[in-house]
C-alpha positions in Angstrom: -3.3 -18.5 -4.3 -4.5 -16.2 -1.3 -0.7 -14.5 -1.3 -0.4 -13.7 -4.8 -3.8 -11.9 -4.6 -3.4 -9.9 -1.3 -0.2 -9.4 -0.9 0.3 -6.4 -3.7 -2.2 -4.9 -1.7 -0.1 -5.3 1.9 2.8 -4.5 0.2 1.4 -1.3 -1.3 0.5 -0.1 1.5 3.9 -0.9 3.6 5.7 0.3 1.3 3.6 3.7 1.5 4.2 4.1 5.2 7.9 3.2 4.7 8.5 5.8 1.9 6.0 8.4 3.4 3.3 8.7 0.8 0.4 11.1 1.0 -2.8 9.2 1.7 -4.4 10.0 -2.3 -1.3 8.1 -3.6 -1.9 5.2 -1.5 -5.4 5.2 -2.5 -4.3 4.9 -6.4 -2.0 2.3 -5.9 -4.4 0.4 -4.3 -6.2 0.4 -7.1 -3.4 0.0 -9.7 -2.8 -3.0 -7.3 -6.2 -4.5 -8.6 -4.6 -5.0 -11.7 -1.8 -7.2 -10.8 -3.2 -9.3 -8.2 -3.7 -13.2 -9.8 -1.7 -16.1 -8.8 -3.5 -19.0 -10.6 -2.8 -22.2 -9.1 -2.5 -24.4 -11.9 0.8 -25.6 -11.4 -0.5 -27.9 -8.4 -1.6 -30.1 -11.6 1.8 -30.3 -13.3 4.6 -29.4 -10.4 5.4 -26.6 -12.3 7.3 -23.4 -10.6 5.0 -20.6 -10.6 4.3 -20.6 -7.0 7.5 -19.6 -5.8 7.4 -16.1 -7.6 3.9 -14.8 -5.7 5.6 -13.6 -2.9 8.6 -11.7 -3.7 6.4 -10.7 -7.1 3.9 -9.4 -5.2 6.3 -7.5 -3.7 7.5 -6.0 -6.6 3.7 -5.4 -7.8 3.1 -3.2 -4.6 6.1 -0.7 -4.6 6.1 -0.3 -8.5 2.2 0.6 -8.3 3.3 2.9 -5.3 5.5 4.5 -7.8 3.3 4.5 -10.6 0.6 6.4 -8.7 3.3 8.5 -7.1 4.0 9.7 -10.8 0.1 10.3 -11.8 -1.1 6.9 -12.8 -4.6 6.6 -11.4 -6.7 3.5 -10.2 -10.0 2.7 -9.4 -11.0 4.1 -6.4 -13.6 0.8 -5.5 -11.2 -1.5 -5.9 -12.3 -3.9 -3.1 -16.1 -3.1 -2.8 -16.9 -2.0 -6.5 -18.9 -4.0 -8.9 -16.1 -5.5 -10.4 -13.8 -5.0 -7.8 -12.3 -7.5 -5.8 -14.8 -9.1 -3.8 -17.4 -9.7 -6.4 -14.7 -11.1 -8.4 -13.0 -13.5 -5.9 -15.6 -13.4 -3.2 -18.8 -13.9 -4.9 -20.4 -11.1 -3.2 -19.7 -7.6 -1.6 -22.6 -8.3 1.1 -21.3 -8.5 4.7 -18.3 -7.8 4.2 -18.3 -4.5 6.0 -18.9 -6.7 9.0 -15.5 -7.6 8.7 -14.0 -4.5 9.4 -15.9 -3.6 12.2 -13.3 -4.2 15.0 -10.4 -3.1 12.5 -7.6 -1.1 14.8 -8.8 -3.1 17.9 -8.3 -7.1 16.9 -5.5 -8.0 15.7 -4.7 -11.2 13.8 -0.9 -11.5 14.2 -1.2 -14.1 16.5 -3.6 -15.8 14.9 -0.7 -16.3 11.8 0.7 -20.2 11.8 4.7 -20.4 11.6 5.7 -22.7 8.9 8.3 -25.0 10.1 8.7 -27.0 6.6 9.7 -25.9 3.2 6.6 -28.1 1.7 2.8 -27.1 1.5 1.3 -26.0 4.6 -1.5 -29.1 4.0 1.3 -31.9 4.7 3.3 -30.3 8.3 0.6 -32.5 10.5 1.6 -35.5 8.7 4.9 -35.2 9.0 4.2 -34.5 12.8 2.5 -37.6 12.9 5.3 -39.8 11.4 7.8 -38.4 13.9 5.8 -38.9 16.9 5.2 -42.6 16.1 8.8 -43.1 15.2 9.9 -41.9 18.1 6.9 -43.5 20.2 7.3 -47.0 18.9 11.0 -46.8 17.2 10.0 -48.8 14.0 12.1 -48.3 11.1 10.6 -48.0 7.5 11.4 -51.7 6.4 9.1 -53.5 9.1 6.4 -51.2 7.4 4.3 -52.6 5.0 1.5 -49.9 5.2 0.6 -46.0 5.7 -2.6 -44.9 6.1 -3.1 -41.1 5.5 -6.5 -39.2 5.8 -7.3 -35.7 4.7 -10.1 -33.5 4.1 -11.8 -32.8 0.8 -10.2 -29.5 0.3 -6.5 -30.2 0.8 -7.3 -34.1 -0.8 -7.2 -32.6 -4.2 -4.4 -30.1 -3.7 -2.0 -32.8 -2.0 -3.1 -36.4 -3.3 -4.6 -36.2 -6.8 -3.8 -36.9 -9.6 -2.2 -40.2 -7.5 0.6 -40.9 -10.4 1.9 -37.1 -10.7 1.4 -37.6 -6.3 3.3 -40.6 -6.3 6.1 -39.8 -9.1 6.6 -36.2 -9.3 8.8 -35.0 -11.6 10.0 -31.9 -10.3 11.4 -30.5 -6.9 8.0 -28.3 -6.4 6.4 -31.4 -7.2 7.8 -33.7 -4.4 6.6 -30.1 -1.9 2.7 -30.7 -3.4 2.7 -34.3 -3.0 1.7 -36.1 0.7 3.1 -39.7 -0.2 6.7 -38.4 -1.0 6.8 -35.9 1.8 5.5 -39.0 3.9 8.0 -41.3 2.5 10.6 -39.1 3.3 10.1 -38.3 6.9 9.8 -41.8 7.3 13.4 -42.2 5.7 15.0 -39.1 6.8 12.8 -38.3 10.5 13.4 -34.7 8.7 12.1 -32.6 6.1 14.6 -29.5 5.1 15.7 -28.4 1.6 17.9 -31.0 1.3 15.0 -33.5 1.5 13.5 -32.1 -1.3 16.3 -33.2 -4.5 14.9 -34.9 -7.2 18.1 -37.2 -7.1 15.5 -39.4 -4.8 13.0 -39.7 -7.2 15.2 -42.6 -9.0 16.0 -44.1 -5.2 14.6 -47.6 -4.7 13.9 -47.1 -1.3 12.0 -43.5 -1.6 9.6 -45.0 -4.1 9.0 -48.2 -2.4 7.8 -46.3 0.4 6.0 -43.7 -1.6 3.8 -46.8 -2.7 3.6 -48.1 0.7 1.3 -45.1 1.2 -2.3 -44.6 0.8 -4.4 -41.8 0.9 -8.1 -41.6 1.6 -10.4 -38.3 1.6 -11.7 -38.4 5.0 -14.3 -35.5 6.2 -14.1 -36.3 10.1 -10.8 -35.2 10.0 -11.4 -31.4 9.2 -10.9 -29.2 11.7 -12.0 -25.6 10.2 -8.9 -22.8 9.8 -6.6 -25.8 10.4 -4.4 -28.4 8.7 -4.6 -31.6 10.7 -2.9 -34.9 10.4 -4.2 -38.3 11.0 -1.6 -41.2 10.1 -2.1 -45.0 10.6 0.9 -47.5 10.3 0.9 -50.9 9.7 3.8 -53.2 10.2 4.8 -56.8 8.8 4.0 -58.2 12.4 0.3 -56.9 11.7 1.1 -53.8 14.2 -0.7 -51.0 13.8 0.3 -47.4 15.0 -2.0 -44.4 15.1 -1.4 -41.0 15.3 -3.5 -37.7 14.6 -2.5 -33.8 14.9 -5.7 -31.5 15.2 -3.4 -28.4 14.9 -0.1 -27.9 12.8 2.4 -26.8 14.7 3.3 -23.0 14.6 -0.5 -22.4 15.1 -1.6 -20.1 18.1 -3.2 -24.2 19.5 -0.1 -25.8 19.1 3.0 -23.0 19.7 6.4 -23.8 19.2 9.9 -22.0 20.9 12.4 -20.0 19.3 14.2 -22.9 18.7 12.4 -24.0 16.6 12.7 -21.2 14.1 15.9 -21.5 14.5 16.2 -25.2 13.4 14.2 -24.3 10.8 16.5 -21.1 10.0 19.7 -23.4 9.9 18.0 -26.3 8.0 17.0 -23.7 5.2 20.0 -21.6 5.1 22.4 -24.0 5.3 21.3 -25.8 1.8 22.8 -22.3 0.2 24.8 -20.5 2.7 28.6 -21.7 4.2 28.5 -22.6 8.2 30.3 -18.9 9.1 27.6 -17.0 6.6 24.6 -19.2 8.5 26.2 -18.3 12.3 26.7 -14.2 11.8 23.6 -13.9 9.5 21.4 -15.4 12.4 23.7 -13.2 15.0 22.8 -9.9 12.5 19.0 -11.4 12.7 18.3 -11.2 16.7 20.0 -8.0 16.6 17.9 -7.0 13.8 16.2 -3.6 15.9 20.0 -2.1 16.3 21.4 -2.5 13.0 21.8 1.1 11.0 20.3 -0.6 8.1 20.0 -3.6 6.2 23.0 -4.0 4.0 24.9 -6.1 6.2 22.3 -8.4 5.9 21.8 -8.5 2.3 26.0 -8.9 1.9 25.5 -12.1 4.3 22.5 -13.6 2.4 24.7 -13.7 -1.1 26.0 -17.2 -2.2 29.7 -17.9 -2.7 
């Protein structure tokens, strides 16, 4: 998992700029860095948790190597180009990878980053999409369907559809986010996806898991669109009605922007499966004011649950 590995590394070095460490400090925490980079991705097979430690463990990884090297620890100074360094390791190869540095302090790929607008895997927004836009363009409801076609590309096939029974019955909350025919299933239900869409109490719902089987998923290589993770949906109804819809772009990608309300629908939908109504309204107020707060303690004290 791409966060888990790199993100020590970001982290490390934000945290450096932030605390104002001298340049050789950096340079060994980097490398102590090489040493807790992993995130295996194993629990895509069983819906296990793992996942949702990488980011904030990463985090941790980068300031405590910071801290280590700040106190003498050393690391390998090669720790990205070296023989066993990081791309030999998890690239295959350190050739040509200089030419990816070549416009580094000119390019920048902020905007290149896609905004995540739903708490599942990144591989299942454009279906989603899909389902909403043909709901709302032909106003069916999920009993007239008797059918639901879903095509994805080999690489996000395996990740989202396979194995078919742990896809179609998961047995665990990060299971129903890793699985297309229940996130399907319940934006056909719901015409949401949120936190609160994500409870197992569903996985012992009639309804959810007569629609989960309602849906078919076929590995489709015309539907790839490189960088990207498109959607491509096809309905069929009792009446022998058929609906098709396809998303080259998830949404939140520079090809497909969204508005700032969009993060904030998101913002509300996430918070307010943890947070009371007042908490959710100031902590968003404390949030576009973020550039003229002293510091961030008031923010912290907002985000704690009662």
């Amino acid at each position: 998992h791409c966060t888990g590995i790199v993100a020590p590394f970001a982290s490390a070095c934000v945290a450096a700029k932030l605390l104002k460490m001298p340049k050789d400090v950096l340079v060994n925490a980097l490398g102590i860095c090489g040493s807790q980079a992993a995130a295996l991705q194993e629990f895509l097979h069983d819906g296990s948790w793992v996942k949702k430690i990488h980011a904030g463990w990463a985090a941790h990884a980068g300031i405590y190597a910071l801290l280590m090297a700040k106190n003498g620890l050393t690391g390998p100074r090669e720790v990205f180009e070296g023989k066993y360094g990081l791309y030999a390791t998890h690239i295959g190869s350190v050739e040509g990878i200089g030419d990816a540095f070549d416009d580094l302090g000119q390019r920048w790929r902020t905007s290149e980053i896609s905004v995540k607008l739903y708490p599942v895997c990144h591989m299942i927004h454009s279906f989603s999409d899909c389902i909403f836009e043909l709901q709302s363009k032909y106003g069916f409801t999920p009993k007239d369907i008797t059918k639901v076609e879903c095509r994805i590309e080999k690489r996000c096939y395996h990740i989202v559809c396979i194995p078919e029974q742990a896809k179609k019955r998961p047995t665990s909350d990060y299971g129903m986010r890793f699985s297309l025919p229940y996130i399907v299933a319940m934006s056909l239900l719901k015409g949401k996806i949120s936190p609160l869409e994500i409870d197992e109490k569903y996985l012992s719902e009639p309804a959810v898991l007569e629609l989960i089987d309602k849906v078919e998923c076929l590995e489709d290589e015309t539907v790839k669109n490189v960088g990207h993770f498109p959607g491509w949906v096809e309905i069929t109804l009792h009446d022998g009605s058929k609906y098709r819809w396809q998303q080259e772009y998830e949404k939140g990608a520079a090809e497909y922007p969204i508005a700032s309300a969009d993060i904030i629908t998101k913002y509300r939908n996430n918070a307010s499966a943890y947070l009371k109504s007042e908490q959710v309204d100031i902590l968003l107020q404390q949030i576009q004011q973020l550039e003229q707060l002293p510091d961030v303690s008031s923010l912290l004290n907002l985000m704690v649950m009662e």
